[in-house]
C-alpha positions in Angstrom: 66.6 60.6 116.2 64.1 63.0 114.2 65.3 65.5 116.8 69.0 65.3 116.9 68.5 65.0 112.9 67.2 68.6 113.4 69.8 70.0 115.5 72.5 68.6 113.3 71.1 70.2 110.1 70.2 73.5 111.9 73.9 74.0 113.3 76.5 76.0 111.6 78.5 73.4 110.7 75.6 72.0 108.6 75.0 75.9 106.9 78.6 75.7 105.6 77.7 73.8 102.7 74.3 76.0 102.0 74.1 78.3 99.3 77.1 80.3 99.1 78.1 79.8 102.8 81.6 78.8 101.1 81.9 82.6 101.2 82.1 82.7 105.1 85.0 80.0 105.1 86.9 82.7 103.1 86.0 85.2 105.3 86.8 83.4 108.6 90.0 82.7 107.3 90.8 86.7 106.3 89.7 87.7 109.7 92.1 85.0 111.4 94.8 87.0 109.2 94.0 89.9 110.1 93.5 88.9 113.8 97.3 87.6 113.5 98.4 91.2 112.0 96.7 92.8 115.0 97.9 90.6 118.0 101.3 89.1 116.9 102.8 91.8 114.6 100.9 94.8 116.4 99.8 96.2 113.8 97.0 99.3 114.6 95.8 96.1 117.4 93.5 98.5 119.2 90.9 98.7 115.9 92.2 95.9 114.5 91.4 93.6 116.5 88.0 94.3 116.5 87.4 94.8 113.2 88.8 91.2 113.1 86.6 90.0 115.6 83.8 91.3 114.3 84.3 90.2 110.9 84.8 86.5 112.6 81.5 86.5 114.5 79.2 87.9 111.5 80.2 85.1 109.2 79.2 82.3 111.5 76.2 80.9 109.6 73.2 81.0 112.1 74.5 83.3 114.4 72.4 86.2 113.3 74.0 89.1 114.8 74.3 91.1 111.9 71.4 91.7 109.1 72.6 93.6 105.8 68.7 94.6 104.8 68.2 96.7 107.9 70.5 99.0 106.4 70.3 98.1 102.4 69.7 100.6 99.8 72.2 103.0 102.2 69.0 103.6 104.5 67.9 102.9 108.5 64.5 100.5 108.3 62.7 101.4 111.2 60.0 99.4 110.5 61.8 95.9 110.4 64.0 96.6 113.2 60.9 97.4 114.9 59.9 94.0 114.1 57.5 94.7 111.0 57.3 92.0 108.1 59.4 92.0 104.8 56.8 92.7 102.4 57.5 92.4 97.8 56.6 95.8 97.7 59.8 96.2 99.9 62.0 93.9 98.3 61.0 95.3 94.5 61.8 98.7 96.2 65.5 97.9 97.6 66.2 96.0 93.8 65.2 98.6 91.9 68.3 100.7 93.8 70.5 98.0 92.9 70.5 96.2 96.6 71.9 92.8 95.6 70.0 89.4 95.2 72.2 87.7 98.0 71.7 90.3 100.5 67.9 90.4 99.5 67.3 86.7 99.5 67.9 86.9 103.6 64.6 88.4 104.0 62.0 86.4 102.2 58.5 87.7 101.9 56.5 87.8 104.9 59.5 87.0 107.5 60.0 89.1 110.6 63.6 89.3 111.4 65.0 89.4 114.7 66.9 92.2 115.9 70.8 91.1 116.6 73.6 92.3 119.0 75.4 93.9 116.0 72.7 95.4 114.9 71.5 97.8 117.6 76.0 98.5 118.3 76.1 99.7 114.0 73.3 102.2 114.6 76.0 104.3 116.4 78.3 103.6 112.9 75.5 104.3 110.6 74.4 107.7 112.9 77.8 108.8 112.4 78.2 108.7 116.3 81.2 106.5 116.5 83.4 108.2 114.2 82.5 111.8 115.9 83.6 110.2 119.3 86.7 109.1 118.7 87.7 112.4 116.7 86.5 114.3 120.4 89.2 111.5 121.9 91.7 112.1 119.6 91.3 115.9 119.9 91.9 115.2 123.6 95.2 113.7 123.1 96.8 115.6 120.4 99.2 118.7 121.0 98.6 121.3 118.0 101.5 123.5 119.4 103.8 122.1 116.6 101.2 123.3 113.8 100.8 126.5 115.6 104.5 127.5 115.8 105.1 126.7 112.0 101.5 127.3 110.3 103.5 126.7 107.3 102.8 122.9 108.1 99.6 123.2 107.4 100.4 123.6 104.1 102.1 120.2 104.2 98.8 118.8 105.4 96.8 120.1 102.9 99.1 118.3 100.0 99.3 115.3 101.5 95.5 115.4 101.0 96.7 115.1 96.5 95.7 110.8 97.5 92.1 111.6 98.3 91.0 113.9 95.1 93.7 111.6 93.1 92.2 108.3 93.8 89.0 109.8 93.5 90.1 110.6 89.6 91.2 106.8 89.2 88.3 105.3 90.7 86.0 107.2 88.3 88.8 106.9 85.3 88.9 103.1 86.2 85.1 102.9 86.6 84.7 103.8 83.0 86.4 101.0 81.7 83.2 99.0 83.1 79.4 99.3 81.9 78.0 99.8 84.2 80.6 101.7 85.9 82.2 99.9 88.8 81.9 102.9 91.3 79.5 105.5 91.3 81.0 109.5 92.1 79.6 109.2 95.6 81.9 105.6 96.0 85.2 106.8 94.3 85.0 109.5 96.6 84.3 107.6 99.7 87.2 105.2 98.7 89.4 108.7 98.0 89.0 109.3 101.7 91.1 106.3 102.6 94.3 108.1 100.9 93.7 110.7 104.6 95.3 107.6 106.4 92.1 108.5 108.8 90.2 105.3 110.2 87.0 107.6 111.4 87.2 110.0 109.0 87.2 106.8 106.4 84.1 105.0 107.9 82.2 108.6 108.5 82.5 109.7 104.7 81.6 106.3 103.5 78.4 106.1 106.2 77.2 109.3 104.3 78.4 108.4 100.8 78.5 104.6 100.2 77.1 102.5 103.1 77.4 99.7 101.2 81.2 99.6 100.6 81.9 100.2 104.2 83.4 97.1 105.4 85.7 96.6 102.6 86.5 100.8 102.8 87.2 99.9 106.6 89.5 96.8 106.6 91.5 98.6 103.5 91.7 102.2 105.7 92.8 100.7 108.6 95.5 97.8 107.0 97.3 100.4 105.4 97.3 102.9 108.3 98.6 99.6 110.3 101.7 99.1 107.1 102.6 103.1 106.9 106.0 102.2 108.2 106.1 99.9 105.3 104.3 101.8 102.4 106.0 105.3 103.1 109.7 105.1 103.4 110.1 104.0 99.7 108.2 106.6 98.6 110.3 109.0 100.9 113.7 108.0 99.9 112.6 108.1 95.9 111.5 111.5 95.9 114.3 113.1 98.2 117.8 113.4 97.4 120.4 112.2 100.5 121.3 116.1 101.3 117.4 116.8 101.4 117.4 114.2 103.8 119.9 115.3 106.5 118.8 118.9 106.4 118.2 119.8 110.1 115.7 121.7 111.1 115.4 124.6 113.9 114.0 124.1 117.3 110.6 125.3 117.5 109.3 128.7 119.3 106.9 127.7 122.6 103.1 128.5 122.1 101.5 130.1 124.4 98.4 128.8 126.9 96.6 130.9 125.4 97.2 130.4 121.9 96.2 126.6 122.3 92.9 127.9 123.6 91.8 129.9 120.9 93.3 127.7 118.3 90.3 125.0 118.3 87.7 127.6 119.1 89.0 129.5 115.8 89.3 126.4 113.7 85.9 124.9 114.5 83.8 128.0 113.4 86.2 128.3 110.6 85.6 125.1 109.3 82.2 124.7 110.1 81.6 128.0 108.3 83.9 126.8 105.3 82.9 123.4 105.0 79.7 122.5 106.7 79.5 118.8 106.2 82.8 118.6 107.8 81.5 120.3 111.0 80.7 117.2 113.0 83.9 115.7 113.0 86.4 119.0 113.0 83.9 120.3 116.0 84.1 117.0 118.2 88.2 116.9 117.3 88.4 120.3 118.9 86.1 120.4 121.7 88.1 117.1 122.8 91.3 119.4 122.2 89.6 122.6 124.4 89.0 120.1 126.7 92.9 119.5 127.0 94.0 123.2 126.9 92.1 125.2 128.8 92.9 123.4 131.9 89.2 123.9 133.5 87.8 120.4 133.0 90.2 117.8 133.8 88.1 115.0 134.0 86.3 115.7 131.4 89.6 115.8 129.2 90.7 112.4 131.1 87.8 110.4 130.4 87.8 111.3 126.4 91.1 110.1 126.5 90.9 107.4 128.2 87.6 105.6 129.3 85.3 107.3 126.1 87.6 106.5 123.0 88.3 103.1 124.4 84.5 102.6 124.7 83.7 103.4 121.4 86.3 102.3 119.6 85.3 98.6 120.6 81.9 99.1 119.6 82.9 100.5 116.3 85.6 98.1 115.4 83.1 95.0 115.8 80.1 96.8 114.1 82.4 97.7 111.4 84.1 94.7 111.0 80.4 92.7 111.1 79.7 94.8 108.0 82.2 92.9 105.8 80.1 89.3 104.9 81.2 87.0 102.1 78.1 88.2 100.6 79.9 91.7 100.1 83.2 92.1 100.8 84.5 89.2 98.8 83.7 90.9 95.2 85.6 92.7 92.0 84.4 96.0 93.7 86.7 94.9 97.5 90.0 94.0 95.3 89.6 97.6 93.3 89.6 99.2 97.0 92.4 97.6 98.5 94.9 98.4 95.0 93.3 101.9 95.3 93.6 102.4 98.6 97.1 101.8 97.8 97.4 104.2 95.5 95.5 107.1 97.8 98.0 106.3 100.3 101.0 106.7 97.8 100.1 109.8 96.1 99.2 111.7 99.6 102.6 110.8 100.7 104.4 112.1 97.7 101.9 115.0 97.9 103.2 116.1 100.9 107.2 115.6 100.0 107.0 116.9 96.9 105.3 120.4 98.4 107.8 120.4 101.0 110.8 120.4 98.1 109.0 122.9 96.4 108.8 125.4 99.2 112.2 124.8 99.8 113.1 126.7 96.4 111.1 129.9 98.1 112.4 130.0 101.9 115.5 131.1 103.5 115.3 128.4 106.0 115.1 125.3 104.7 112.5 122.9 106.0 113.3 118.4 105.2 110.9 117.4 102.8 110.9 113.8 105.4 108.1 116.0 107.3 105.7 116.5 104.5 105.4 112.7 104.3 103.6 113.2 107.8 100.6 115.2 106.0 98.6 112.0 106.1 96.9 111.8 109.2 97.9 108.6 110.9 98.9 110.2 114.3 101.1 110.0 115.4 102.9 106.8 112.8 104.0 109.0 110.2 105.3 111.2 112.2 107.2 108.6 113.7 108.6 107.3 110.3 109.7 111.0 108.8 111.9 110.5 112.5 113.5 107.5 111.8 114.4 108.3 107.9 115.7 111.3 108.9 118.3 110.1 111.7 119.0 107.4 108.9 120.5 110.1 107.4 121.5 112.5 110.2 121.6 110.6 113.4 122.0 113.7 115.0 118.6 115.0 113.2 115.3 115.2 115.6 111.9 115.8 113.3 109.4 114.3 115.6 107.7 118.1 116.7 108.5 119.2 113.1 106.9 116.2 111.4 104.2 116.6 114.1 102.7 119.6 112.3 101.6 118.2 109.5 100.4 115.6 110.7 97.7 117.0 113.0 97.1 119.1 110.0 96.6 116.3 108.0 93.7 115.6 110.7 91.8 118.7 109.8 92.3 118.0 106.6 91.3 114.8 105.8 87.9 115.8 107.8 88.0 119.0 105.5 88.3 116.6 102.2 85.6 114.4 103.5 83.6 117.2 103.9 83.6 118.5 100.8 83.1 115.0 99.0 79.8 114.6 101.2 78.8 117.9 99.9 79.1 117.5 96.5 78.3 113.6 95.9 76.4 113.5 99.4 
């Protein structure tokens, strides 16, 4: 009896009512939402899902796959995952950097923990492998002949970018209304990188700048990339007038074979030159394009689309989504991310329609402001909705290839915005 007593009391079911285990119950039931979003309403399933998944198994009490003080304090500990003992001198260490007591109270003095699954899979998260993969994936699948026939898309890009440096501002501005501040620079800026509508680019940036606030920075990046469709049009249709709206555009010029060649060659050393914390991700995104263009190494271009991205992108979504416990996630700190990521994603798609109007006042040919809401980079969504508003409008109007161009740009320049956060709060 002694024994089954044991069992009982050592299961799961009997950690639920430990503690603050109650937080897990939360948490299972946000992942079982977010599953649903994923799988039933298809919305971004392919990380998504994951990211559910991965939230679901780290808030199992006892399952142990997952331990927040190998990575507190925003550092690796070598020594523990190679199986040393938690010593005070440790623990008074991670407090006095402001490491929480519920994360600390899982390694009590003298324990040695045991390495779990998710554990060994986040290393490639918290190396900032992940993110640098998929970029070399998506560079493999993306066509930048749109941005090269009309460089002045680029332009678009770069305002959509107004939701990373604008949410930045509030986060800081909201902070202050808190003592001690609610976010730190190097936090407000790693949320600001959610307004690029970039998943990687999101979880690289807050890897470097705010390891701690990843899970909640991941699950808000990604739900809103996944509602686009729902957060942009609004915006769209309240800053353009109907006849801005049915303005057709001209067909664009073919790009040459060998201008998609040089175009990621030029860009990487451009960037990496410009903006060397953004060189990881900008030089995977366009080796994975060369790979594409230059027509020597198709297999190599094949398996980054294919058999590479879909790799990783399962081991990031469960290491990422394992990152967001009840001891964490569910916090003030979490809600102020999801209304600011909002916000980020607002302001970047009015930055990009608003620049659009503006040009218009200086060009002969008129370009429709629908494209500059396509500056964010969720590739190709936005692109997709600057179609559909626009042939609400015009039915006979076609902006997917023009929309297209800013929103690879956006790419580059959501990686050049992370960049330059990493370098000056980094």
């Amino acid at each position: 009896m002694e024994a089954i007593l044991d069992f009982v009391n050592s299961s799961g079911f009997a950690l639920f009512a430990q503690g603050d285990n109650w937080k897990c119950l939360v948490m299972l039931l946000i992942a079982c939402g977010l599953l649903y979003l994923g799988i039933v309403k298809k919305f971004e399933p392919l990380l998504l899902v994951p990211i559910a998944f991965g939230m679901l198994i780290t808030n199992l009490p006892g399952a142990e796959m997952y331990h927040e003080i190998f990575f507190a304090g925003g550092h690796i500990h070598w020594d523990l995952i190679g199986g040393a003992e938690v010593t005070q001198a440790f623990i008074n260490e991670l407090a006095a950097v402001g490491v929480s007591d519920a994360v600390l109270a899982t390694a009590p003095v003298g324990a040695s923990i045991t390495v779990g699954l998710i554990d060994i899979l986040y290393l490639g998260v918290k190396l900032g492998i992940y993110p640098c993969l998929i970029f070399m994936g998506v560079g493999a699948m993306t066509d930048f002949g749109p941005l090269i026939a009309n460089p002045k898309s680029l332009l678009l890009g770069a305002a959509a970018q107004l939701g990373i440096f604008m949410t930045f501002v509030g986060c800081r501005l909201a902070g202050a209304l808190t003592n001690p501040p609610l976010f730190t620079s190097a936090q407000a800026g790693s949320i600001g990188i959610i307004g690029g509508a970039d998943g990687p680019t999101a979880i690289y940036g807050a890897t470097k700048l705010a390891p701690e606030l990843l899970g909640p920075i991941a699950v808000a990046a990604y739900s809103y990339m996944a509602l686009v469709p729902v957060i942009q049009p609004p915006i769209m249709r309240l800053l353009t007038t109907e006849a801005e709206r049915k303005i057709v555009m001209k067909p664009l010029r073919q790009v040459s074979k060998t201008e998609k060649i040089i175009f990621p060659i030029m860009v990487a050393v451009f960037v990496a030159l410009l903006v060397p914390s953004a060189a990881p991700l900008i030089a995977c995104l366009m080796l994975g394009n060369l790979f594409k263009e230059c027509g020597a190494v198709e297999r190599l271009s094949k398996t980054a689309q294919n058999e590479l991205i879909n790799i990783v992108t399962i081991f990031l979504g469960i290491s990422v989504g394992a990152t967001a416990t009840g001891r964490t996630f569910l916090s003030l700190q979490t809600i102020a991310i999801m209304l600011m990521g909002i916000v980020a994603f607002g302001f970047g798609t009015a930055g990009g329609v608003v620049l659009a109007k503006i040009m218009n006042l200086f060009l002969k040919e008129k370009i429709n402001p629908l494209i500059g809401s396509a500056g964010v980079s969720a590739v190709p969504m936005a692109a997709r909705v600057s179609q559909v508003e626009g042939q609400k409008a015009n039915p006979s109007n076609f902006l997917l290839m023009h929309a297209m161009g800013p929103n690879v740009a956006g790419v580059i320049g959501s990686a050049i915005a992370a960049g330059v956060m990493i370098s000056l709060f980094g």
